[in-house]
N, C-alpha and C positions, 0 to 999 in steps of 0.2 A: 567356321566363320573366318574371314579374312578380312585384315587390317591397311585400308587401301591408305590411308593419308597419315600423316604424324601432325602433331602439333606443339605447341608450348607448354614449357610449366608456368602453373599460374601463378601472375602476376612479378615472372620477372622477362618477358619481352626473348628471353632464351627459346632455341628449341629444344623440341628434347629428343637427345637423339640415343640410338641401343646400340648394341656389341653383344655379339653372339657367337660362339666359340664351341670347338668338341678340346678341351684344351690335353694335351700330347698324344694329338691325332694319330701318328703314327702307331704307336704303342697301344694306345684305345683299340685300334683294328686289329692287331699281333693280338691282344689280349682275348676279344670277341670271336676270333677264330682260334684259341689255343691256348683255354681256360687253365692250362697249365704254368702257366705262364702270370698268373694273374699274382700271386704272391711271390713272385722273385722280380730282384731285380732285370731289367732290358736294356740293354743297347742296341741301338740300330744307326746301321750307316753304312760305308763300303767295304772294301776288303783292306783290312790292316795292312798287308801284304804290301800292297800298292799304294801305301800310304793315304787311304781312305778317311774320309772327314768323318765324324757324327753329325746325324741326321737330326737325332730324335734320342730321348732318353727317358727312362724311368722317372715320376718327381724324386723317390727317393735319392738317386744321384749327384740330385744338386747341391746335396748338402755337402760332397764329394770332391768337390770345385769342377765338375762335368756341366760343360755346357755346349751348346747346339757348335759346333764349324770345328771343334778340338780333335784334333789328330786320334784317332779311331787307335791306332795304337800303346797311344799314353793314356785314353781314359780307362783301355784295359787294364792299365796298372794299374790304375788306381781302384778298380771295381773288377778283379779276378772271380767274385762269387757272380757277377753277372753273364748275363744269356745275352750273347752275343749275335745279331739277327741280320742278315744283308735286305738294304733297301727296299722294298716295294713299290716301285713309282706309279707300276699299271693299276694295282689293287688300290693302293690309295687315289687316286687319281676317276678311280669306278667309285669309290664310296664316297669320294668328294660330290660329284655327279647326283649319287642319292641324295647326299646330306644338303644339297643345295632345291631339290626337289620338295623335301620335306617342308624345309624354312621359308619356300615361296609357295605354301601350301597356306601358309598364314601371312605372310606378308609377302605381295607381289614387285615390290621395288627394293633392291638391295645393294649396298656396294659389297663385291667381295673381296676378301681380305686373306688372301693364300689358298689352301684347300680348304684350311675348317674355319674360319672366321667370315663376319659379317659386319657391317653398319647397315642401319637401318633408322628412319625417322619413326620416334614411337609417340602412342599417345599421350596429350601432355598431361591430362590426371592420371594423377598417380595408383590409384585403384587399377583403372583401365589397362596402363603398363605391366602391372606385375601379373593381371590377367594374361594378357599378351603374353608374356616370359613365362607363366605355363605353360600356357597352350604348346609356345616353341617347346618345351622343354620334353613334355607329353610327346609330339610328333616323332620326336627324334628319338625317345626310347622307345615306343610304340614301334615305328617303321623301323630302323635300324641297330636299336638294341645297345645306343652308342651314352652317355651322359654329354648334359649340355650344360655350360653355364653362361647365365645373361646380366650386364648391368645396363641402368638406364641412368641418365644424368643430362642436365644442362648444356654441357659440353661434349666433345668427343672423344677428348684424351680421356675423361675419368668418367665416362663410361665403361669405357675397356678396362680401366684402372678396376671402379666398382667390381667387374665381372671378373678379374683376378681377385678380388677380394671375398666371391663367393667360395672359392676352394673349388673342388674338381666339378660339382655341378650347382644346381640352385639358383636362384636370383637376386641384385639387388637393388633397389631404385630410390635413387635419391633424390626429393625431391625439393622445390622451391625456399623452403626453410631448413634444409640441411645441407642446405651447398657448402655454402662459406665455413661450417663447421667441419663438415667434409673436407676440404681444400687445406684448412690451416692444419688440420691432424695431419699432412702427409708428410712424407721426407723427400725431400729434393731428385732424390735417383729414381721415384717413379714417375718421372715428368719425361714426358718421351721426349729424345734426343738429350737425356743426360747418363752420359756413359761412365766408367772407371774414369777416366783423365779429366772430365768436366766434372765431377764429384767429387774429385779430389782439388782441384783448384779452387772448388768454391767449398772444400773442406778447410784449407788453407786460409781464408777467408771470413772464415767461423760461422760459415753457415751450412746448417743440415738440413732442415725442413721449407714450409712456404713463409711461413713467419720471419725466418729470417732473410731469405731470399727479397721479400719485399720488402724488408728494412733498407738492404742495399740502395733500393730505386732504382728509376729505371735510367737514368740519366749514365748511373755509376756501371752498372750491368754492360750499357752500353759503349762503354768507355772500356769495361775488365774482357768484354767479352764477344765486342760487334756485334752483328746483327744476329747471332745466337742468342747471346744476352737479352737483344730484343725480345725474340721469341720467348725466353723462361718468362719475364716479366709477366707478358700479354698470359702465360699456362696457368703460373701464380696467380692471376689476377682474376682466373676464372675462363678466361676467355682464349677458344682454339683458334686462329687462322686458316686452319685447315678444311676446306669448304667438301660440307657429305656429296657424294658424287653417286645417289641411288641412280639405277635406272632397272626396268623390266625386261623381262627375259625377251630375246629377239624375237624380232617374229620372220625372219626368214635368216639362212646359213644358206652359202654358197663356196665353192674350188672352182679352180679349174688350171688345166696344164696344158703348156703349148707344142705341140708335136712336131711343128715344124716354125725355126726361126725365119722372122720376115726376110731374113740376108740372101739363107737358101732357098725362098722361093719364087727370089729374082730371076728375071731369064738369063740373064749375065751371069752370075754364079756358076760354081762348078758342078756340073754334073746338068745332065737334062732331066726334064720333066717326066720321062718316064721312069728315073732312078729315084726318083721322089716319092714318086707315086709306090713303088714298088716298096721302099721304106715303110709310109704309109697303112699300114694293113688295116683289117678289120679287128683281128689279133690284136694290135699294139692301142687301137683306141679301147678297145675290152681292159686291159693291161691298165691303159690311162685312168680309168672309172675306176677301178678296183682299188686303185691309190685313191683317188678320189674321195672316193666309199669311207676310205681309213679313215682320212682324213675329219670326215663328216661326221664318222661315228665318235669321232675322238672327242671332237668339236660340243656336238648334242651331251655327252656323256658328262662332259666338265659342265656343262650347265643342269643336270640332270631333264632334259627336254628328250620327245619323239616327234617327229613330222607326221603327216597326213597327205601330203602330196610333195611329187616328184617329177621334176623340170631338168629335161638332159635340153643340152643347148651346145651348137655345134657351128664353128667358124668354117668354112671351109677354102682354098686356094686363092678364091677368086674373092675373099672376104665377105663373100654371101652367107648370113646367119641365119640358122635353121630352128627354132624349140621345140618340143613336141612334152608335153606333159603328162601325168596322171595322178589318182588318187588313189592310196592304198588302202586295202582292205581292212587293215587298223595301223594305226601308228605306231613308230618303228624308229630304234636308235641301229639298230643290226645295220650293220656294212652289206652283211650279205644279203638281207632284202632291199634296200637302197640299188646295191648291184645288179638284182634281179630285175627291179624296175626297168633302170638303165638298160637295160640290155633289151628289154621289150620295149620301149623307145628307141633305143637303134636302129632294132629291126626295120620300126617304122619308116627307117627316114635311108636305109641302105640302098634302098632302089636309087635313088634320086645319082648315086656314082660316083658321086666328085672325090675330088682329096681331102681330108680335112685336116686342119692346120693348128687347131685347138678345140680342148673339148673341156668340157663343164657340167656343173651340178648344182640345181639351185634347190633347198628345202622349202616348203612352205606349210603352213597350217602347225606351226610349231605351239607346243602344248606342254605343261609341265607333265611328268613324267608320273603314271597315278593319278590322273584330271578325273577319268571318266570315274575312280573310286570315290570321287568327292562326289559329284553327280548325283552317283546311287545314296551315298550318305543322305541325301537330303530327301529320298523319297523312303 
């Protein structure tokens, strides 16, 4: 089942919007691949050596004062019993790809929010919602093996808020008559954009929560704090500024690289047309695709998508555009079947002789990644 449209909680005019999260992604995947790993502490991040930041860490850590940019060699001081782990950009980066495949398995509009996080418009009953945040919840350990956790809310700060509140996985949805009760239980520092030094000024201040934050008003906020101050006002008050920016997964990706600049294939320039041409090969446009390909597969993979068809498209000298297309036999994130096409599109178009000056890649028929398993599902 998939959840095409969001709506409102009822009867307060709010949407209702989700947050959806694999929360210390990194770690989540070191742990699913290297269940040894699963009861000790982790650190992840670059080479201490070189002065390497932290990535990612263990929750138990934080208790630690270990947080996310902290000099990779000072949180080993502080946490010498931990497992020590260099970055994974590529592996995360693939499982991000899954994990965006799964969650647009149930809802097809999403913004996304780093590798493991989402916004999404959820349904505005409240039943309906925590339905949803199953379902998500199911896909992601079913397909990936990963925990999810999801909150739902009025707003979009405390939605996210909420789904920090569920703890590493689970759901929470707050709805219509638990907002405000919701709101005035928080403390001030989880209102996003309230750091240590904004925490502490409006410690200074004697306030800690929302309760007293809106005692201040907004007029005083405005005066202690400009248009920061604005901003806490309108968070306290319920209300985000920050407009959900879903959208659905493309339907076409395209590259392309130019092999020869418009300067060099003036006649004026240095060098004649037959040094051009001779640059030029068949080679070096094979070469150009292959990057291309990277590219594409990179592209498809961060959205968890495959194509269906594949459109090489070729400038050549005299600015004459060539396309020649095809469909593949199944859909395909692989570089190297992308390149194979390419290449049997080339072929097509080799005879014709000319130089070509740029060259391109356009996907099309793009699909979430696992479509045709849903398909079967249903029969």
């Amino acid at each position: 089942m998939t959840s095409r449209s969001g709506g409102e909680i009822a009867g307060t005019g709010l949407p209702a919007v989700g947050f959806a999260e694999v929360p210390d992604f990194h770690v989540a995947i070191l742990r699913l691949e290297s269940p040894e790993y699963v009861d000790r502490p982790v650190l992840i991040g670059g080479d201490p050596a070189k002065r390497g930041k932290v990535v990612a860490m263990s929750s138990d850590l934080r208790a630690r004062g270990i947080a996310a940019g902290m000099g990779l060699a000072e949180a080993i001081e502080r946490a010498r019993d931990a497992k020590c782990v260099r970055t994974d950009l590529e592996g995360a980066r693939e499982m991000s790809g899954r994990l965006r495949a799964a969650i647009r398995r149930e809802i097809e509009a999403v913004e996304i929010d780093g590798l493991a996080g989402f916004y999404f418009r959820a349904p505005g009953d409240v039943a309906d919602a925590k339905d949803l945040a199953d379902r998500l919840e199911a896909q992601v350990a079913d397909r990936l093996g990963l925990r999810l956790r999801v909150g739902v809310a009025p707003a979009r700060f405390a939605a996210r808020i909420a789904a920090e509140d569920v703890g590493p996985s689970g759901s929470m949805v707050i709805g219509a008559d638990e907002f405000e009760a919701y709101l005035l239980g928080l403390m001030v520092e989880r209102l996003p954009g309230v750091g240590p030094k904004t925490a502490a000024r409006l410690e200074e201040l004697g306030v800690a929560d929302i309760p007293g934050l809106r005692e201040l008003g907004l007029q005083r906020l405005e005066i202690l704090l400009g248009n920061h101050g604005r901003s806490l006002w309108f968070l306290a008050s319920g209300q985000d500024p920050q407009p959900l920016r879903v959208r659905r997964h493309p339907k076409t990706l395209s590259r392309e690289e130019t092999l020869i600049s418009p300067e060099s294939s003036r006649p004026d320039s240095a060098g004649s047309a037959a040094m051009v041409e001779s640059e030029v090969s068949t080679g070096s446009v094979v070469d150009s695709l292959s990057r291309i390909a990277g590219n594409l597969e990179a592209a498809l993979r961060r959205d968890g998508l495959r194509a269906r068809r594949v459109a090489l498209r070729l400038t050549f000298l005299d600015e004459r555009t060539v396309t020649r297309s095809c469909s593949l036999d199944t859909p395909t994130s692989e570089a190297s079947q992308l390149l194979s096409a390419a290449q049997d599109l080339l072929r097509r178009v080799a005879a014709e002789g000319a130089v070509v000056r740029r060259a391109g890649l356009v996907l099309k028929g793009l699909e979430i990644s696992g479509a045709e398993d849903r398909q079967l599902d249903l029969f």
